[in-house]
N, C-alpha and C positions, 0 to 999 in steps of 0.2 A: 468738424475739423478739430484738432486737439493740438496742442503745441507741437508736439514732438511730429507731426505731420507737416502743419504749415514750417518749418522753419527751414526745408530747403528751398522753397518757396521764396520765403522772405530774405534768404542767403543770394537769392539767384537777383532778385528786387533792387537789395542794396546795391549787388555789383553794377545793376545797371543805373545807380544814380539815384533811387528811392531814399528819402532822407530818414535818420533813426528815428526822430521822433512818430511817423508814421507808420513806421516797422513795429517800433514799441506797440503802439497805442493798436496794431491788428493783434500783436502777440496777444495782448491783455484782451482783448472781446474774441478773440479765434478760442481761446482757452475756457473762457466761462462762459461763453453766449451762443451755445452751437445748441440746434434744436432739441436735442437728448437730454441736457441739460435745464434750458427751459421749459420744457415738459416734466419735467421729474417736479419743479419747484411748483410750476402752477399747480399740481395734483398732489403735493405734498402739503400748500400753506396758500392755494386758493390763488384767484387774480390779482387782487390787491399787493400782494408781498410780491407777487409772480413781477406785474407793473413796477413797485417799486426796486427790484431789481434788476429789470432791464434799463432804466432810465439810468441809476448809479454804475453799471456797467457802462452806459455811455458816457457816461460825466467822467469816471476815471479814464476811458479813452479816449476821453478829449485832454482831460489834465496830463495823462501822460503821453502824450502827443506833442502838447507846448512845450513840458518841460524839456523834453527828450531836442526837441528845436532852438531852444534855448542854451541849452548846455552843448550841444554839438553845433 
């Protein structure tokens, strides 16, 4: 999935009541966390860096999840 895919998607979510910081926080992991992606890095910079970027992928989709909850 890449943004510009999910975001009718996530257009159609809000209407029905899906709140932004949720919206946010798929926008942010739909865009760098899709398998294509994740395989390029594990084969690029090994498991290690591969792991610690899925984990940071998720910590920003959790941070911008609250935030996005907060502020809206």
């Amino acid at each position: 999935m890449c943004a510009s895919g999910v975001t009718p998607l996530l257009a159609v979510l809000v209407h029905k009541g899906l709140g932004p910081g949720a919206v946010l926080a798929f926008l942010v992991m739909a865009a760098a966390g899709n398998l294509r992606v994740l395989r390029l890095v594990l084969n690029l910079h090994g498991t290690e860096f591969a792991a610690r970027y899925g984990a940071l992928l998720f910590a920003l989709a959790l941070f911008v999840g609250a935030l996005g909850s907060f502020v809206w």
